[in-house]
C-alpha positions in Angstrom: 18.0 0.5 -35.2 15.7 -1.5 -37.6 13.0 -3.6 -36.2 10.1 -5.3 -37.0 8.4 -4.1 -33.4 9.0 -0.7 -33.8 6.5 -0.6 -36.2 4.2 -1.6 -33.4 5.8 0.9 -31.3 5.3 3.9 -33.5 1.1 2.5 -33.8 1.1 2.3 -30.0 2.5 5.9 -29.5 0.1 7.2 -32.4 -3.1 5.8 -30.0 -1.4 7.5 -27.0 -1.4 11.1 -28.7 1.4 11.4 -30.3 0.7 13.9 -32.9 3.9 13.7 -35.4 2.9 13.0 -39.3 6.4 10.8 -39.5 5.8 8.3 -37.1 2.5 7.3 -38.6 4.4 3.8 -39.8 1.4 4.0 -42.9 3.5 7.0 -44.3 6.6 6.7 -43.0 9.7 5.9 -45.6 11.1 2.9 -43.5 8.5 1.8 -40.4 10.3 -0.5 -38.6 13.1 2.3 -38.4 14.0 3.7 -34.4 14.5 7.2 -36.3 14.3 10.6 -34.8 10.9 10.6 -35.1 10.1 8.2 -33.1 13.2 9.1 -30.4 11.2 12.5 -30.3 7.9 10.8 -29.3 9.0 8.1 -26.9 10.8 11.2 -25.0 7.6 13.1 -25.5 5.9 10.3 -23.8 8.3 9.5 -20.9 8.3 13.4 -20.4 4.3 13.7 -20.4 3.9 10.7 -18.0 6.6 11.5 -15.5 8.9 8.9 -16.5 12.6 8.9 -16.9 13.2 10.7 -20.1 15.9 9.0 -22.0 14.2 7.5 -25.1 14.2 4.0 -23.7 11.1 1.8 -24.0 12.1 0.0 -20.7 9.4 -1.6 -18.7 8.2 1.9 -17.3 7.5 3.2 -20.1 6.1 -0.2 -21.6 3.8 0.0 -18.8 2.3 3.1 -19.7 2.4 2.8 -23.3 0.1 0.0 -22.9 -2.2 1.7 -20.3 -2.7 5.2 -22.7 -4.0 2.8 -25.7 -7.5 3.2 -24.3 -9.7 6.3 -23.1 -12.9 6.4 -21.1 -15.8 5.1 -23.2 -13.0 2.9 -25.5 -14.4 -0.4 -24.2 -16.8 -1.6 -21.5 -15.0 -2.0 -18.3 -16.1 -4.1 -15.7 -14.0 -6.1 -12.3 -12.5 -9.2 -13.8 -11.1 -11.5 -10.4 -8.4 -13.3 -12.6 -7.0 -10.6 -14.7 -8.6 -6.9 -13.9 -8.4 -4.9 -16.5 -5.4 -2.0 -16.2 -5.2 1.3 -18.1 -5.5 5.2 -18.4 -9.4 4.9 -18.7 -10.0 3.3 -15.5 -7.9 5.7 -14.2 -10.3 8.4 -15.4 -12.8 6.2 -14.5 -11.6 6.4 -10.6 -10.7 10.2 -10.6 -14.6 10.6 -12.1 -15.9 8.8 -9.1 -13.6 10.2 -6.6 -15.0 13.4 -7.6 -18.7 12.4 -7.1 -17.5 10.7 -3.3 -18.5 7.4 -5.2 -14.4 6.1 -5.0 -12.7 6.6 -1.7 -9.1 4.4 -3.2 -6.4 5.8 -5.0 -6.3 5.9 -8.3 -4.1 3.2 -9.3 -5.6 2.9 -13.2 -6.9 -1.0 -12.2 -10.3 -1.9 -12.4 -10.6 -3.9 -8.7 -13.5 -5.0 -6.9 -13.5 -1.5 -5.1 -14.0 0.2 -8.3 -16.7 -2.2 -9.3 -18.6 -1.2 -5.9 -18.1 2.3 -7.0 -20.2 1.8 -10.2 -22.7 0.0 -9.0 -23.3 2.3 -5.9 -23.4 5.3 -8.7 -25.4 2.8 -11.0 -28.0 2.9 -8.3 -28.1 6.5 -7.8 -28.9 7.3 -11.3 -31.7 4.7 -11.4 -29.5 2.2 -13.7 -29.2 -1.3 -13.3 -26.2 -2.1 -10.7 -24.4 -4.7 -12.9 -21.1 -3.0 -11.8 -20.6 -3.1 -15.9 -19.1 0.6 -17.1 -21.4 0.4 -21.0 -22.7 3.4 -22.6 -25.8 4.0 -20.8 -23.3 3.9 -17.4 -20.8 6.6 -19.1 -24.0 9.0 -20.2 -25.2 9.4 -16.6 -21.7 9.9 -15.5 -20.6 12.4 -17.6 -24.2 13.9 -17.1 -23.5 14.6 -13.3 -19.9 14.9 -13.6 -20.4 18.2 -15.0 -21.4 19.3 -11.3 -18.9 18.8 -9.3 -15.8 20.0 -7.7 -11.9 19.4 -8.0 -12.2 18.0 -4.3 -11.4 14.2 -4.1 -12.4 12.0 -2.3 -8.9 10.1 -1.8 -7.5 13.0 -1.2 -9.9 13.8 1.9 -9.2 10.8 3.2 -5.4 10.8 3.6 -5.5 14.3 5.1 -7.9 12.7 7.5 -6.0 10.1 7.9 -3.1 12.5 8.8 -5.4 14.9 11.2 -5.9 11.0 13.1 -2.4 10.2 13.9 -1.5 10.4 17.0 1.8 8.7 18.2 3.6 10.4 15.4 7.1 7.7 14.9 5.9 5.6 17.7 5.0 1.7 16.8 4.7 3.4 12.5 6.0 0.8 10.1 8.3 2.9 7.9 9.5 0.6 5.3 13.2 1.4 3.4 13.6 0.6 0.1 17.6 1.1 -1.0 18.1 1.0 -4.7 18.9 -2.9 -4.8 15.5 -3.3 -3.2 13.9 -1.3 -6.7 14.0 -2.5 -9.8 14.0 1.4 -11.2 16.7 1.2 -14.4 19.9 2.9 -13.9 20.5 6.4 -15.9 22.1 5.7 -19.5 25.1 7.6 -18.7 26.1 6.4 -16.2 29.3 3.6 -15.8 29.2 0.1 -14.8 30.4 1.0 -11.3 27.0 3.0 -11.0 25.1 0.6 -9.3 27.5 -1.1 -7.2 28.5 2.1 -5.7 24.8 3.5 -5.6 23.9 0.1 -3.3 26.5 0.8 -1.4 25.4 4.3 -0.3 22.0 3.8 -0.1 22.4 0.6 2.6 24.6 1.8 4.4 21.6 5.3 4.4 18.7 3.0 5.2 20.5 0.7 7.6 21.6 4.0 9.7 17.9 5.4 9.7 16.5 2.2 10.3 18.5 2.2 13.5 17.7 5.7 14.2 13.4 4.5 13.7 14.1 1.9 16.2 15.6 3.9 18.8 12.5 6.0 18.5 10.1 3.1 18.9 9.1 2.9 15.2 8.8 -0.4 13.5 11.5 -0.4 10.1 11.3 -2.9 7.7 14.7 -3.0 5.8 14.1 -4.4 1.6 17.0 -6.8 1.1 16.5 -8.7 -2.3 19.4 -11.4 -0.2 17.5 -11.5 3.3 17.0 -15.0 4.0 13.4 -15.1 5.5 14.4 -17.7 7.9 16.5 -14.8 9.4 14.1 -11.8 9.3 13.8 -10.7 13.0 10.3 -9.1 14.4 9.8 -5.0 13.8 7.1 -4.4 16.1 9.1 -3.8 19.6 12.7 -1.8 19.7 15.3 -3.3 21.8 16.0 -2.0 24.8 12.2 -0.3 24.8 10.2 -2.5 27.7 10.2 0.1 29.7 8.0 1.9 26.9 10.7 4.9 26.3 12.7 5.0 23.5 16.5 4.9 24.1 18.4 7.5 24.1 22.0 6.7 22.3 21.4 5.8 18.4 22.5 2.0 17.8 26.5 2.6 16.1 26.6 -0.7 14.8 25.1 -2.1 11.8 23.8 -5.9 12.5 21.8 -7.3 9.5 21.1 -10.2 12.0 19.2 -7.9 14.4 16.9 -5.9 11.7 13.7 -6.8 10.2 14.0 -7.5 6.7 11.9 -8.7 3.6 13.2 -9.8 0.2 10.5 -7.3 -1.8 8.4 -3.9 -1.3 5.2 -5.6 -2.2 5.7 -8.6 0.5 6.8 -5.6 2.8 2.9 -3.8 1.7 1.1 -6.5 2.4 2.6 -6.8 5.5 2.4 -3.3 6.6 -0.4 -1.7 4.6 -0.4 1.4 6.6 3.5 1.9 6.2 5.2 5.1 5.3 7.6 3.7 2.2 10.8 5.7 1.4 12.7 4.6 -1.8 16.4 5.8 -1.7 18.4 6.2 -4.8 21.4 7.8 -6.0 21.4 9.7 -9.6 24.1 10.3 -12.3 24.3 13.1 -15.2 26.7 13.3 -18.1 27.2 16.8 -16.6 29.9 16.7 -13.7 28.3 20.1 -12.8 24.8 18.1 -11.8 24.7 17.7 -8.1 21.8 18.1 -5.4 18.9 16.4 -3.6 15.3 16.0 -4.7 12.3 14.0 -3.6 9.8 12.6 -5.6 6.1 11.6 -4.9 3.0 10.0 -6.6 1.4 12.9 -8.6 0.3 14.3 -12.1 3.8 15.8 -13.3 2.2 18.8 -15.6 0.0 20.0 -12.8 1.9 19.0 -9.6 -1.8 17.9 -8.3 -1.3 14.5 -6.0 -3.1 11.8 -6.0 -1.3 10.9 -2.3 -0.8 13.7 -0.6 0.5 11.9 2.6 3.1 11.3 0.0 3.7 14.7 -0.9 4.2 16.1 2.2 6.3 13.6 3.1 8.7 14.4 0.2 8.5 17.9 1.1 9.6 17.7 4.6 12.3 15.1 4.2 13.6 17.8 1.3 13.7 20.4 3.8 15.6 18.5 6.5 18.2 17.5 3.9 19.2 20.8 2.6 19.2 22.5 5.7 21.1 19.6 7.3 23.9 18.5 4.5 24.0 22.1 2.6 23.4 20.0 -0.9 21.3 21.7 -3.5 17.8 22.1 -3.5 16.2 20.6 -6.5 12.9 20.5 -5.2 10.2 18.0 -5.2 7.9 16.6 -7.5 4.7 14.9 -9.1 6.0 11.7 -10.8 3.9 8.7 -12.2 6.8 5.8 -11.3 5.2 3.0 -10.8 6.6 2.2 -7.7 5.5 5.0 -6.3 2.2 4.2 -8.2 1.7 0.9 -6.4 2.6 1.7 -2.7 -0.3 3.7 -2.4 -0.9 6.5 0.2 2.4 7.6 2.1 5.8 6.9 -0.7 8.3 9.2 -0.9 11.4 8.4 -3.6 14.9 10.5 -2.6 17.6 10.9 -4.7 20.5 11.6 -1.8 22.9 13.4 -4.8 24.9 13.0 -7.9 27.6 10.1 -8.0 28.7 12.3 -11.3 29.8 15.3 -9.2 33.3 14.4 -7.8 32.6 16.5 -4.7 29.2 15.1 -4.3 30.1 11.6 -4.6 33.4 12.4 -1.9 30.4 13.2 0.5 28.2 10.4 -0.4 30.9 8.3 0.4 31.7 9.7 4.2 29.9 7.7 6.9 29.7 10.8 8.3 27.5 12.7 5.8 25.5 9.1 5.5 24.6 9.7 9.1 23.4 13.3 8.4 21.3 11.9 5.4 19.4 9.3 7.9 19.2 11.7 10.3 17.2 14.2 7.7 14.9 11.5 7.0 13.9 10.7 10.4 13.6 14.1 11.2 11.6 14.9 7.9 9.1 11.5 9.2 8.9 13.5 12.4 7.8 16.6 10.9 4.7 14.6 8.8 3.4 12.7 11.4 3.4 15.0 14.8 -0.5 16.2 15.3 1.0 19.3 16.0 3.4 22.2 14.1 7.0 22.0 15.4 8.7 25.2 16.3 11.9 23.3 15.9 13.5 25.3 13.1 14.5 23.2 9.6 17.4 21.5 10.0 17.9 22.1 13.9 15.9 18.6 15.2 17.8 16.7 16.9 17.0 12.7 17.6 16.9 14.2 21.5 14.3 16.9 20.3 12.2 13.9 18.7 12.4 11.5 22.5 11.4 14.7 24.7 8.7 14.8 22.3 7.4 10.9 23.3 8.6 12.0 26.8 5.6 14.5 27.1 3.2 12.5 24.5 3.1 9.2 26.8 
C-alpha cells in the first residue's frame, strides 16, 4: 500500500523507539510505502504495548502511537480543564509520584486535576513554587529524590486496601457486564464475516445468564446493551424476590431484557457505578483450527506482568481458575495488557476470552446453552473468590451458587 500518511506513520514510530534504519522515511527508497519495514515495526509496537498484534494501525494502536511521541522532560506538563494533556510521559509522571506516595490514582497517562495536586503537594516539599506546572526545575527535584525510593506504589496499596475492606463480598457489588457488542475492541483479521454476529450471540446469552446468577445473590448487574432504550432500563440496586434480605435460592431460567438493568455504554455504566467490578467478554478466532482455550486479561505492563490494578488481576486470575476447572477448556493463562478499555475502567476490569469460534469443537460448546451456563457460573464463582474477606476452602471448580448463599446465610 502507497500512502502519503505513512510517511507520517514511519516518523511517528521512529519517535516511539523504533530502531530500524529502513523506516527512517529520510532514507527510505519509497516513504510513503506500507513495506515490510514498517509491517515489522507497527507489530513491534502493538507487541511492546500489549496491543493486538496484527500490523493494523487501528484506533488502539493510533492511541498509543500518539501517547509514546513524548517522554518525561519532552514538554512542560501542566492540568489543562478543556483538553488535559494525554501521553506516555504523564504516565511516567504518575508512576514517579505513586512511588514517592505523592499520586494515590491509577496511572491512566492523563494529566487531571489529581495529578496537578500531586505536583504541587511534591512542589511544596522540595521548597519549589506550587504552580502545579511540571518545568525543568520541577523534573530536577524529582528525579533527585526519585532515586530513593522503592518499587512499592501507592495505587497499588490502595486497591489491596481496598480489597482487605470489603466486607459483603457479592452482596449489593455493582458488577457491570460488558459482551462484545457492548466493546468497540476490533475483530481478529482472520476471522469471517459471521465472526461477530456469532461472537454477540455467545457472549449475551454469557452475560445475561451471569447477570441472573449476580441477582439471585443480591449483587447489583448492570448489563452493556449498545440497543437498551434508557426509557426501559430497570433499577440494579435490589434483587427481586430479596425483601426479606436473603438471596433466593433457584437461579432465574429465563432471560427477560425487560426485567435487567441496562445501559447503552461502559463509560455511562462508570460513572454510574464507580466502584463496579467490570468484566468484558469476548470470543477469539485464529487462522489455526488447532487454537482453542480460555484466557483472561487485566490492566498491566505486558513485558513485566507488573499491574497497575491489581483488584483487576486477581480478578482475572480467579475467574481463570473457575473456568478451566469447571468447562475442562485449555488454560492459556492470564495476562498484563495495555487495552484501553481496560485502561479506562480503572481499578477492578477483567477482559475473558470464553474460547476459539475457529476450533470446530470449541465453537460446538460455545454454542450449547448448557456450557454457556457453566461459563456464567465460573465467573460468579471466580467474583466470589475476589471479594470474600476470607480464603475459601471450596476447592476450584467445586462452588456451587448454594455454597455462595450459605456463605450470606452465616455473613448477615
Amino acid at each position: 500500500m502507497t500512502d502519503r500518511r505513512v510517511v507520517g506513520l514511519r516518523e511517528r514510530l521512529v519517535r516511539a523507539g523504533a530502531e530500524d534504519s529502513a523506516l527512517d522515511p529520510h532514507t527510505a527508497a519509497d516513504a510513503a510505502l506500507f513495506d515490510d519495514a514498517v509491517d515489522h515495526a507497527v507489530r513491534g509496537f502493538q507487541q511492546h504495548k500489549g496491543l493486538i498484534v496484527d500490523g493494523v494501525v487501528g484506533p488502539d494502536t493510533e492511541a498509543a502511537l500518539n501517547d509514546a511521541q513524548y517522554s518525561l522532560g519532552d514538554r512542560p506538563l501542566s492540568y489543562q480543564q478543556d483538553q488535559p494533556l494525554h501521553g506516555d510521559d504523564v504516565e511516567e509522571l504518575q508512576n514517579n509520584l505513586s512511588l514517592l506516595g505523592f499520586y494515590y490514582g491509577h496511572p491512566n497517562a492523563t494529566f487531571n486535576q489529581q495529578t496537578e495536586y500531586a505536583i504541587k503537594e511534591l512542589q511544596r516539599s522540595l521548597g519549589l513554587p506550587d504552580d502545579g506546572v511540571v518545568d525543568l526545575d520541577t523534573l530536577t527535584g524529582l528525579a533527585r529524590v526519585s532515586k530513593k525510593i522503592t518499587t512499592s506504589k501507592a495505587f497499588s496499596l490502595r486497591d489491596y486496601h481496598r480489597l482487605e475492606m470489603l466486607h459483603e463480598a457479592l452482596r449489593d457489588r455493582a458488577v457491570i457486564l460488558v459482551p462484545s457488542r457492548g466493546n468497540s475492541q476490533l475483530e481478529p483479521a482472520s476471522a469471517p464475516g459471521s465472526f461477530a454476529t456469532e461472537q454477540d450471540a455467545v457472549t449475551m446469552d454469557v452475560a445475561e445468564h451471569a447477570y441472573d446468577l449476580l441477582r439471585n445473590v443480591g449483587a447489583a448487574p448492570v448489563l452493556i446493551d449498545p440497543a437498551a432504550d434508557p426509557q426501559n432500563t430497570q433499577p440494579v440496586s435490589e434483587p427481586p424476590g430479596n425483601q426479606s434480605g436473603t438471596p433466593s435460592v433457584a437461579p432465574a431460567p429465563e432471560h427477560s431484557g425487560a426485567l435487567r438493568g441496562s445501559m447503552a455504554d461502559s463509560a455511562t455504566a462508570l460513572r454510574a457505578h464507580p466502584g463496579a467490578v467490570v468484566l468484558y467478554l469476548q470470543c477469539d478466532w485464529n487462522r489455526s483450527p488447532e487454537a482453542q482455550g480460555v484466557a483472561t486479561y487485566f490492566w498491566g505492563t505486558p513485558m513485566t506482568g507488573q499491574p497497575y490494578a491489581p483488584i483487576g488481576q486477581l480478578t482475572s486470575a480467579m475467574i481463570l481458575r473457575e473456568l478451566v476447572a469447571r468447562t475442562g477448556a485449555q488454560d492459556l493463562g492470564s495476562h498484563a495488557r495495555q487495552w484501553s478499555a481496560l485502561r479506562s475502567s480503572g481499578a477492578a476490569a477483567a477482559w475473558v476470552d470464553l474460547g476459539y469460534l475457529s476450533n470446530p469443537a470449541e465453537a460446538v460448546r460455545l454454542r450449547s446453552p448448557a456450557y454457556r451456563a457453566r461459563l456464567a457460573e465460573s465467573l460468579i464463582c471466580g467474583l466470589q473468590r475476589v471479594l470474600a474477606p476470607a480464603p475459601e476452602s471450596t476447592a476450584t471448580g467445586a462452588m456451587s451458587l448454594a455454597d455462595i448463599q450459605m456463605y450470606y446465610r452465616q455473613h448477615p
